[in-house]
C-alpha positions as CSV (number, residue, x, y, z in Angstrom):
1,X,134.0,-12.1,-52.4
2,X,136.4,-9.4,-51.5
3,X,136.8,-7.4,-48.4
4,X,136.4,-4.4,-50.4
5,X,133.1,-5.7,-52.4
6,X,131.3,-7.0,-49.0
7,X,131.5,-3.1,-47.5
8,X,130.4,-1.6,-50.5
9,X,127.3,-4.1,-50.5
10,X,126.9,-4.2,-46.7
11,X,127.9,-0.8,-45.2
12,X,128.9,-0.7,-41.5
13,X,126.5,0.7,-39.0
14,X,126.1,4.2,-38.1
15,X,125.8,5.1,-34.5
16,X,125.6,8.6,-33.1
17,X,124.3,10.2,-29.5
18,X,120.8,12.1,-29.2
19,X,121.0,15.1,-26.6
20,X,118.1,15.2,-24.3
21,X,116.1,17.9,-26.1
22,X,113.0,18.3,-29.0
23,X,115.5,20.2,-30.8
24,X,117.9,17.8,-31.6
25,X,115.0,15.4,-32.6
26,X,115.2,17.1,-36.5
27,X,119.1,16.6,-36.7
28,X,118.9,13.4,-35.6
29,X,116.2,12.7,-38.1
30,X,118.3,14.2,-40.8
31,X,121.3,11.9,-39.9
32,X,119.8,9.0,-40.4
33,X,118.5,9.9,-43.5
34,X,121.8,11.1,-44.7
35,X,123.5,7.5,-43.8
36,X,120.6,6.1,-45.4
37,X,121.0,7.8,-48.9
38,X,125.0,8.1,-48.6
39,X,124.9,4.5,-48.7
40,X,122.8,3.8,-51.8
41,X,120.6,1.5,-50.4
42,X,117.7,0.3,-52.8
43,X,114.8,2.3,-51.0
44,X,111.9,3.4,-52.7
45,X,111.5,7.3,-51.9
46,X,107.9,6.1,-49.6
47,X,110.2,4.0,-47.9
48,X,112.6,6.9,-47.3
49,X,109.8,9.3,-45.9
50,X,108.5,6.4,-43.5
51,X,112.1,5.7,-42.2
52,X,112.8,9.9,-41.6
53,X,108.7,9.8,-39.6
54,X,109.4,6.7,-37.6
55,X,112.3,7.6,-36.8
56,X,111.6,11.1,-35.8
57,X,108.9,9.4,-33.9
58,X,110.9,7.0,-31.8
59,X,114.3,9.5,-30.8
60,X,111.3,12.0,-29.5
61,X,109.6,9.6,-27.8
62,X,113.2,8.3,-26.4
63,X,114.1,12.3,-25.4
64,X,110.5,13.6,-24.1
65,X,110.2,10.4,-22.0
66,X,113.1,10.2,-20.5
67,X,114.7,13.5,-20.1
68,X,118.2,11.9,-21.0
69,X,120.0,11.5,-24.4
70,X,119.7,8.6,-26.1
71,X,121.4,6.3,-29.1
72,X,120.4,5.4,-32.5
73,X,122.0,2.8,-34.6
74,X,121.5,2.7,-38.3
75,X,122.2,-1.2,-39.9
76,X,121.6,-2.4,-43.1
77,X,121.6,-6.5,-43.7
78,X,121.2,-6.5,-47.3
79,X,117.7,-7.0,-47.4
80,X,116.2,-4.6,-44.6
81,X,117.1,-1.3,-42.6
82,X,117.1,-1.3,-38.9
83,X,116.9,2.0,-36.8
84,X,117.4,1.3,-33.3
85,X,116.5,3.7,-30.1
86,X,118.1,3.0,-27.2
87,X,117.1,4.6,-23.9
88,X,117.2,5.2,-20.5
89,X,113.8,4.2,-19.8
90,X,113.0,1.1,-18.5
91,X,109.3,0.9,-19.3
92,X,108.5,-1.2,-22.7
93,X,106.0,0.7,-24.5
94,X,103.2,-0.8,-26.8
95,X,101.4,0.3,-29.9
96,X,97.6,0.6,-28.3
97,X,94.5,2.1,-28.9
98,X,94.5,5.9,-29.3
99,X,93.2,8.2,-27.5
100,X,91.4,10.4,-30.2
101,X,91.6,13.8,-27.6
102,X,95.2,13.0,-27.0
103,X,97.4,15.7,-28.7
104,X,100.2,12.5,-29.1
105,X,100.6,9.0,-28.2
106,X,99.9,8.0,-32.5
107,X,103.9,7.3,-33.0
108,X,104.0,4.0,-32.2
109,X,100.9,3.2,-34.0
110,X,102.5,4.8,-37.3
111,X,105.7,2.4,-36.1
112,X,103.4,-0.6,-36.3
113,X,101.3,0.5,-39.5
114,X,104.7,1.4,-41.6
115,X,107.2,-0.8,-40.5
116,X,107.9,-4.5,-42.3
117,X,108.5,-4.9,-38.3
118,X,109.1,-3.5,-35.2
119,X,109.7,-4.2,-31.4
120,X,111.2,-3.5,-28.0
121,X,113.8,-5.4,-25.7
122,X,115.5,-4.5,-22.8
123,X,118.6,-3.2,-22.6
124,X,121.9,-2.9,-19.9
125,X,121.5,0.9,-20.5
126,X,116.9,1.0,-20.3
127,X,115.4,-0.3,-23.3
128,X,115.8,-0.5,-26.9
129,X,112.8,0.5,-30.0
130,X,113.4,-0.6,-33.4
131,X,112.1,-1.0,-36.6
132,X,112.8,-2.3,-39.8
133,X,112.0,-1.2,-43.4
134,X,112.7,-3.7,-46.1
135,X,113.1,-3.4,-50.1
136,X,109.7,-4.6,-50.8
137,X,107.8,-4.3,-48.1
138,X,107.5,-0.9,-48.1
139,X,103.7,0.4,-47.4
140,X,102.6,2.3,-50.4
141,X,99.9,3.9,-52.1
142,X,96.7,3.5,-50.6
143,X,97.8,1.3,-48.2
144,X,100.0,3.7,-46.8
145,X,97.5,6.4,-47.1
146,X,95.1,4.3,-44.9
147,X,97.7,3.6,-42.1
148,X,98.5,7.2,-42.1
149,X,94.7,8.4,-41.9
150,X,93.9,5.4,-39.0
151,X,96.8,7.3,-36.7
152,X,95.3,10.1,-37.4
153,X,92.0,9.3,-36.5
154,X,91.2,6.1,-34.6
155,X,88.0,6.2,-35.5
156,X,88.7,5.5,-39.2
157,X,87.4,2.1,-40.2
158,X,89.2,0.8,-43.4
159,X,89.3,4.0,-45.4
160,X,89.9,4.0,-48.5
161,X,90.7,6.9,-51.0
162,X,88.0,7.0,-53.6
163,X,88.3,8.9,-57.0
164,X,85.9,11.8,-58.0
């Protein structure tokens, strides 16, 4: 296989720096997005909305928490997308219960309910978050609709849509 063939199949990584503020979380979000489709990668468009939530959801938990910019890396192996968060925090979060008064705290729930998988590491610079979204393992229908309803309310015990 050609130099030339293996890019077009595999692209290269896309990097970029996240200022230390809620308003740069929607750019941020876009970006990735924009890498993601640019590329062509064979994403169902549920795959594409859960990649642009989780990833909204980890670069403003990376810029609330820590008051300090942050990196996101954008991969693609062929058979899965990565986004990775990388912070200044040193503090590995978890995907817990919920608080149902708390006005946040859900993202990492949604992170573990939509992602084919997901987890933190340390890092030289604090930590790093990711989360993967593969080809076919993209949560859908009403299996997506029950993840999204459970972060919503933790209270939610296997709901599932019923027809009229």
């Amino acid at each position: 296989m050609s130099v030339a063939t293996r890019r077009a199949i595999t692209p290269a990584p896309f990097g970029f720096r996240v200022l230390p503020s809620a308003e740069a979380v929607p750019n941020a979000r876009r970006r990735v997005i924009q890498a993601v489709r640019d590329w062509g990668l064979p994403l169902a468009e549920d795959a594409l909305r859960d990649v642009e939530l989780l990833s909204s959801e980890l670069i403003t938990n990376a810029v609330c928490h820590t008051h300090a910019p942050c990196v996101v890396w954008v991969s693609w192996d062929s058979d899965r997308l990565r986004v990775e968060v990388t912070d200044v925090g040193h503090e590995l979060p978890a995907a817990g219960g919920i608080d149902v008064d708390a006005t946040d705290g859900r993202g990492l729930f949604l992170v573990a309910a939509l992602a084919t998988d997901w987890g933190t590491e340390p890092d030289p610079a604090g930590k790093r978050i990711w989360f993967e979204v593969g080809i076919a393992a993209a949560v859908s229908g009403e299996e997506r609709l029950t993840a999204l309803v459970r972060a919503a309310d933790s209270k939610a015990q296997d709901v599932v849509p019923t027809s009229a």
